[in-house]
ROFI-482591 format. One line per 3 residues: for each residue x, y negated, z negated of C-alpha. Coordinates in nm, 4 decimals, padded with zeros to 6 digits, always signed. Each point is the difference from the previous one (the first is absolute). Layout:
REM residues N
X,Y,Z ~ ...
//
This chain:
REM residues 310
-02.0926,-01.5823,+02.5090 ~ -00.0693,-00.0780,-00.3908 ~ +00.0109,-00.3040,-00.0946
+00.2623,-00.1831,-00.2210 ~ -00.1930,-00.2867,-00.0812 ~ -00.2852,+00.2490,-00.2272
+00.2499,+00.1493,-00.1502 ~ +00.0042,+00.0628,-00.4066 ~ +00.1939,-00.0794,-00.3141
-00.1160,+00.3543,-00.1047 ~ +00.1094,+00.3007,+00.1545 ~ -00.2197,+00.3505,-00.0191
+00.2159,+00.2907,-00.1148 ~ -00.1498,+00.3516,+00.1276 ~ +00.0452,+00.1146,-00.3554
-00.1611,+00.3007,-00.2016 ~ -00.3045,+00.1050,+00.0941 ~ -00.0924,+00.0614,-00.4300
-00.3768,-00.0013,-00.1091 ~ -00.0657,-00.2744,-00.2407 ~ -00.0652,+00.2247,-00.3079
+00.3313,+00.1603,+00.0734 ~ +00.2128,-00.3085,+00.0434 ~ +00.0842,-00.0408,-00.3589
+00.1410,+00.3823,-00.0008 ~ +00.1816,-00.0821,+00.2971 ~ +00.1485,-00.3531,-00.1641
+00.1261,+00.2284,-00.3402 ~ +00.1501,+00.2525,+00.2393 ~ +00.1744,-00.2490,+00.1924
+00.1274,-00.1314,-00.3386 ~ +00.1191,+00.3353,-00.1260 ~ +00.1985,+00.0757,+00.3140
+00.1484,-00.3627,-00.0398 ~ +00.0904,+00.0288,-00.3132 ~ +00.1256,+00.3686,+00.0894
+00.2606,-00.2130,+00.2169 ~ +00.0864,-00.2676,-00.2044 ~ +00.0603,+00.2251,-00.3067
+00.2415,+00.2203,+00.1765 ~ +00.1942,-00.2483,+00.1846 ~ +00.0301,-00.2103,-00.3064
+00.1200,+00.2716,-00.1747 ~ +00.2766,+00.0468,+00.2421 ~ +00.0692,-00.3276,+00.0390
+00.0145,-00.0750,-00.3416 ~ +00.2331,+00.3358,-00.0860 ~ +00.2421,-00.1114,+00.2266
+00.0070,-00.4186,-00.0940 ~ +00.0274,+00.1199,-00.3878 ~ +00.2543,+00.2805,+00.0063
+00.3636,-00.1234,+00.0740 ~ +00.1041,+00.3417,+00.0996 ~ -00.2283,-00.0177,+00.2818
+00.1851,-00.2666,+00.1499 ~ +00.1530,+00.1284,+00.2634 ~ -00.0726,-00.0359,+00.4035
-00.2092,+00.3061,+00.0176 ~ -00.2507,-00.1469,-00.2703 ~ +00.0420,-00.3515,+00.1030
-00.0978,+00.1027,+00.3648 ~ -00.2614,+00.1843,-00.1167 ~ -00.2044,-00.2763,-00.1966
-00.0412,-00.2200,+00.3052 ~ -00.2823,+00.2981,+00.1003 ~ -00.2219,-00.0461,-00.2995
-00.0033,-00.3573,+00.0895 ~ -00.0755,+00.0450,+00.3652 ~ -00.2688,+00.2685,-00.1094
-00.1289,-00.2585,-00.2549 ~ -00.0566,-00.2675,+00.2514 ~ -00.1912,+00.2563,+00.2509
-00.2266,+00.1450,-00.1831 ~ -00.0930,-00.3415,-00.1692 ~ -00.0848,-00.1502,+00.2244
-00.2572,+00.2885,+00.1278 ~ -00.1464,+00.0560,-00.3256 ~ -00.0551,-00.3694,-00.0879
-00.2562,-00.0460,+00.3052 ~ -00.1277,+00.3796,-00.0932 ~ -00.0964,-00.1371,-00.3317
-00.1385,-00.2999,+00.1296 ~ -00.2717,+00.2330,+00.2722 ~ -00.0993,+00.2135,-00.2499
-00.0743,-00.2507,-00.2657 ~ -00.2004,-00.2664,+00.2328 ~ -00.0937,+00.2830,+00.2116
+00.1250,-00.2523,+00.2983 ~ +00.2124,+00.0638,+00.2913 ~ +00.0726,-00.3742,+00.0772
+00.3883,-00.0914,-00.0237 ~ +00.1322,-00.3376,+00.0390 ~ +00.1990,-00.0593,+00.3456
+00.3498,-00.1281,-00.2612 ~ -00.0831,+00.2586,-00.2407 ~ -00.0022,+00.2602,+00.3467
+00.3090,-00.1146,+00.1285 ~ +00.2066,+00.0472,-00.3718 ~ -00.1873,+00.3445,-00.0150
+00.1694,+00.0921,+00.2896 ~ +00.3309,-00.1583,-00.0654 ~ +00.0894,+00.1528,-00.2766
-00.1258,+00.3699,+00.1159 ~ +00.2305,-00.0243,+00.3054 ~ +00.2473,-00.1114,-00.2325
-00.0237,+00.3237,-00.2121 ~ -00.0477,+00.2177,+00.2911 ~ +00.3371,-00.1295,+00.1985
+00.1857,-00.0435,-00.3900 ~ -00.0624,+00.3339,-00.1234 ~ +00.2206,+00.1478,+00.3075
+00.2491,-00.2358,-00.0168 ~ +00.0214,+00.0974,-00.3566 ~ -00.0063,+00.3609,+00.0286
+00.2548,-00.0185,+00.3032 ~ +00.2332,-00.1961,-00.2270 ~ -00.0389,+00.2520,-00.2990
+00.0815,+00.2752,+00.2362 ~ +00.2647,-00.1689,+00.1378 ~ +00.1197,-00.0274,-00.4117
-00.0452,+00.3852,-00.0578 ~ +00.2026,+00.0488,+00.3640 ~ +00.3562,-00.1982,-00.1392
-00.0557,+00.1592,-00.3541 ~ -00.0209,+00.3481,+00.1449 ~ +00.1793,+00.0144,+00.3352
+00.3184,-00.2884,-00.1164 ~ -00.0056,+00.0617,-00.3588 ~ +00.3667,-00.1793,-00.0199
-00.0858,-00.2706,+00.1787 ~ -00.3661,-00.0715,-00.1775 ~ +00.2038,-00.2616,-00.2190
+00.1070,-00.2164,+00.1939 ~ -00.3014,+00.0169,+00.2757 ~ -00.2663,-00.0541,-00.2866
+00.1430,-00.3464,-00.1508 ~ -00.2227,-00.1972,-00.1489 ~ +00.0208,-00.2915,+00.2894
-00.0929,+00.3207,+00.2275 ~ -00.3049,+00.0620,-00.2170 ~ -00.1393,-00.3387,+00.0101
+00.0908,+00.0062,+00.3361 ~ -00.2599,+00.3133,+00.0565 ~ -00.2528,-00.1446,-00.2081
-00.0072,-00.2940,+00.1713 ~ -00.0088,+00.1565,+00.3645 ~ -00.2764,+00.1897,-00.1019
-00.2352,-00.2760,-00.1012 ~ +00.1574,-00.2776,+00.2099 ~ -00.0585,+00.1996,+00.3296
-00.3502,+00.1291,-00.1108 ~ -00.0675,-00.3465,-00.0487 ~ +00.1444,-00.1111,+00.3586
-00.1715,+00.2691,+00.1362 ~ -00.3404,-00.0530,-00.0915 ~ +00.0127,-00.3699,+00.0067
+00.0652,-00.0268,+00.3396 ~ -00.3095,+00.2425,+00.0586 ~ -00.2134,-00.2148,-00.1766
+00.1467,-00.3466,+00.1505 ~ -00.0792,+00.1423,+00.3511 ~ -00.3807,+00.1172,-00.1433
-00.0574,-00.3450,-00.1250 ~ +00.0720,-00.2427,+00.2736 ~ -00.3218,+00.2154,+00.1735
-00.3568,-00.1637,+00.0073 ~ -00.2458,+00.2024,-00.1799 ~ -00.3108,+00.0824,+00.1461
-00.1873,+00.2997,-00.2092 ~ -00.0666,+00.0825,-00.3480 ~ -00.0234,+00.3437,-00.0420
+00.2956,+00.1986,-00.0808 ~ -00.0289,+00.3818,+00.0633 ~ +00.1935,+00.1523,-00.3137
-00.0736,+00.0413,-00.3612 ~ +00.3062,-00.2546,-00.0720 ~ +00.1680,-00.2594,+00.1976
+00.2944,+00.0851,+00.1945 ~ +00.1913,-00.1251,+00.3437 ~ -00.1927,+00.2185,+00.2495
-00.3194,-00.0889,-00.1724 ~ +00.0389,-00.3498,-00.0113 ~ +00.1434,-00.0415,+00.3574
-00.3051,+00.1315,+00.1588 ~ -00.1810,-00.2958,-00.1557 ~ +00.2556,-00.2272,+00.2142
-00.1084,-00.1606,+00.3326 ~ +00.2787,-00.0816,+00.2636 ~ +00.2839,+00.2111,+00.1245
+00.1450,+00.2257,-00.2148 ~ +00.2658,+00.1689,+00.2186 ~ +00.2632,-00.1111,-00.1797
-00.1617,+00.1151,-00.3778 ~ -00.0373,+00.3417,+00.1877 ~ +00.3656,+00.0560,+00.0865
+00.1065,-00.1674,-00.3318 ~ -00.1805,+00.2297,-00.1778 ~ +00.1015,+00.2812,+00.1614
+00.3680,-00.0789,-00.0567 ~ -00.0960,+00.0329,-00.3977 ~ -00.1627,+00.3140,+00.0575
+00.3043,+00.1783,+00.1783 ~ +00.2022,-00.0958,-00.2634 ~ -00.1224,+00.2681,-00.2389
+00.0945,+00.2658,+00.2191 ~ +00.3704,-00.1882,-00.0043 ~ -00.0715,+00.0178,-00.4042
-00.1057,+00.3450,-00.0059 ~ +00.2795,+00.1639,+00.1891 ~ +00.2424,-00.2057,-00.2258
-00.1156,+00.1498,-00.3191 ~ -00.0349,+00.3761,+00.1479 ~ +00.3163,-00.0406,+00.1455
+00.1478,-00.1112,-00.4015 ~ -00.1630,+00.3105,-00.0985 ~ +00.1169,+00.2371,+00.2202
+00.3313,-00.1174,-00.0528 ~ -00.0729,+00.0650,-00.3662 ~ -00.0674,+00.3240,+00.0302
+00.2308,+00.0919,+00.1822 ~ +00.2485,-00.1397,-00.2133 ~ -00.1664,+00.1507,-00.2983
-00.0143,+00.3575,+00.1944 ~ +00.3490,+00.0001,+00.0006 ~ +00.0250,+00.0067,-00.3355
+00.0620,+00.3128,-00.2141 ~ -00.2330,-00.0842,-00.2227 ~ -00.3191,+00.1318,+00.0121
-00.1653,-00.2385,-00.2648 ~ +00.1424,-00.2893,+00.2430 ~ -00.2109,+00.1120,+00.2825
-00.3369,+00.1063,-00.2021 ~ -00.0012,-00.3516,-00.1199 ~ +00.0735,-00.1477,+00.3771
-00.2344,+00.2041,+00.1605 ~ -00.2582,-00.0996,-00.2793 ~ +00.0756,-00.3382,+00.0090
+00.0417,-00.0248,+00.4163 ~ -00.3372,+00.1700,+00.0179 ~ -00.1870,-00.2001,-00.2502
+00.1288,-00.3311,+00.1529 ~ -00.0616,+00.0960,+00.3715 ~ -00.3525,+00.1331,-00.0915
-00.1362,-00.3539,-00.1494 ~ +00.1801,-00.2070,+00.2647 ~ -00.1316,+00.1750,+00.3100
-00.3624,+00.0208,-00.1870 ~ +00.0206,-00.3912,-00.0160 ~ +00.1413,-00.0432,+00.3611
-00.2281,+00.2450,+00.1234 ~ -00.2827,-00.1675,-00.1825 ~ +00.1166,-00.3382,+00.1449
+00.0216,+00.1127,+00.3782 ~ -00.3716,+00.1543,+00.0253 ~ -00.0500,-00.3708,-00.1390
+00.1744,-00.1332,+00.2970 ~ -00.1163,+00.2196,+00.2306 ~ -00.4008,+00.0124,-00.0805
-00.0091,-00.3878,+00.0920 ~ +00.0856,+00.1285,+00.3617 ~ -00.2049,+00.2994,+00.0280
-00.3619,-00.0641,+00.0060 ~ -00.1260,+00.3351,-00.0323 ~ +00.1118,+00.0243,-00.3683
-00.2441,-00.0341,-00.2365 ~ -00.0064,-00.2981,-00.2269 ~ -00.0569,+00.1424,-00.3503
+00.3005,+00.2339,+00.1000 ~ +00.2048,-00.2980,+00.0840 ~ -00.0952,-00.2000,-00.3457
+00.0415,+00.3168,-00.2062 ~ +00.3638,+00.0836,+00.2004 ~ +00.1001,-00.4215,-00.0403
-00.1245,-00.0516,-00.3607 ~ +00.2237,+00.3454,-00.0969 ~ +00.2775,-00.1506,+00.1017
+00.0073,-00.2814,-00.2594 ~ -00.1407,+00.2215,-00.2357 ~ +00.1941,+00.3195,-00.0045
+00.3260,-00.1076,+00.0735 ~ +00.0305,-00.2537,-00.3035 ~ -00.1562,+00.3298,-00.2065
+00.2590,+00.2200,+00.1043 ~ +00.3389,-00.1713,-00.0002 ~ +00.0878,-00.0946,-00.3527
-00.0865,+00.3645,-00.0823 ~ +00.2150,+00.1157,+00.2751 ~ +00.2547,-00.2241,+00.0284
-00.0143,-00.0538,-00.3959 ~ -00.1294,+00.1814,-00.2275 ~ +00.1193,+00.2762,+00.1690
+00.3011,-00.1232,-00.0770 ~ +00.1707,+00.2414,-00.3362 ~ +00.1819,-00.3590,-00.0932
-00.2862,-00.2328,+00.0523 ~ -00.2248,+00.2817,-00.1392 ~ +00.1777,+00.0110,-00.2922
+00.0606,-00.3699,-00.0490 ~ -00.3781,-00.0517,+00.0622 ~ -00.1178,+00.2593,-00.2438
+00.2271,-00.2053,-00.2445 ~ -00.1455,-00.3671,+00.0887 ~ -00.3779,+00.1352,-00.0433
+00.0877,+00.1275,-00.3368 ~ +00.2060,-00.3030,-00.1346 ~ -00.2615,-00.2414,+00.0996
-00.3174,+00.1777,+00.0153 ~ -00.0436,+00.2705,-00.2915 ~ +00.2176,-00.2493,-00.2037
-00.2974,-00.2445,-00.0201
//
């Protein structure tokens, strides 16, 4: 048994395996795919926070996944930065732990938010008469604040029961810090992190068949139409949406799943975990935004006004 007692302030991350004369190319890559993100989900976030027309449910909704996407994929990239520069795979055990906080944060937020959007697009389209006086503005907040406040709950709890554990190794076997990674470090019994954990992981499914249930109710609803520009634009739009969210839940099950199977090889598991905070955060404000004719438009307007204007 390892033993607590020679334990380490510093943890070792498994990291990148990038040749020193290539680590500087890898640290300006990792800084143009950052700033990729942060461009485009500023952009949305910004379109919608400026423009008073955009204030309505659908774009309010819709800003809390910039946000989420925001916090995810900074706090991968700000360790990134920090390996390629120093060429070191040493993390601090605090610095670890928030790492991994605020990744399972994005990755249980971003369904929550996408099950509430759909759940939006479902009253618009399917009770059109009765969107009114469903979508108040106490119902909004209301939303909003179940999806952080139980994202929050959620992954609290999973870190409370990680942290009352002794700690008896040093090396973590992932490029970043997350709760699978950092619970094989733990000594003791961890029966009851196991179950917990698994309880968080069925709930995607739950999440999943909420949102393709929304859709299919959509297009239904939308089918019955007479229009035929009514269902191009639902079948676009259904498609589009369903094709980015089952990327990132598909991306975020091999995750899952490669901790359990051994046979899986390790750069495959990095490559399939690190996709799913970077992809994901690429994706949805293009998607779920720009995409968008309104926000489009309204975008367009804002990069004008306050960019070509200087």
């Amino acid at each position: 048994m390892d033993n607590v007692t020679n334990v380490s302030y510093v943890l070792m991350l498994q990291g990148f395996d990038v040749p020193q004369e290539r680590a500087f190319l890898a640290f300006l890559l990792a800084v143009l795919g950052y700033m990729v993100i942060v461009f485009c989900n500023l952009l949305l976030l910004l379109t919608v926070i400026l423009n008073r027309g955009l204030h309505q449910p659908m774009y309010i909704l819709l800003i809390n996944l910039p946000i989420n996407d925001l916090i995810g994929s900074t706090a991968l990239f700000s360790h990134l930065f920090r390996e390629f520069l120093s060429n070191s795979k040493a993390i601090e055990f605090p610095a670890c732990v928030t790492q991994a906080f605020f990744i399972h944060i994005y990755a249980v937020g971003v369904g929550f938010t996408l099950a509430v959007m759909a759940y939006d697009r479902y009253i618009a389209i399917c009770r059109p008469l009765q969107y009114a006086s469903i979508m108040t503005n106490a119902h909004l907040m209301r939303l909003i604040a179940f999806i952080w406040g139980i994202s929050v709950l959620i992954i609290g709890v999973l870190f409370i029961l990680l942290l009352r554990l002794p700690r008896c190794r040093n090396n973590v076997t992932h490029t970043y810090c997350d709760n699978p990674s950092l619970l094989k470090l733990m000594c003791g019994d961890t029966t009851i992190n196991n179950i917990y954990g698994l309880t968080v992981t069925f709930t995607q499914p739950v999440i999943v068949g909420i949102i393709l249930y929304t859709y299919l109710q959509i297009l239904i609803t939308c089918f019955r139409s007479k229009s035929t520009d009514t269902r191009a634009k639902a079948m676009q739009t259904c498609a589009t949406h369903l094709v980015v969210f089952l990327l990132l839940e598909c991306l975020g099950l091999f995750t899952v799943i490669s901790y359990r199977l051994k046979y899986i090889s390790p750069a495959l598991t990095n490559f399939i975990g690190v996709s799913a905070i970077i992809f994901p955060p690429t994706l949805n404000p293009i998607i779920y935004g720009i995409n968008t004719k309104e926000i489009r438009k309204r975008a367009i307007m804002l990069f004008k006004k306050h960019v070509f204007s200087m």
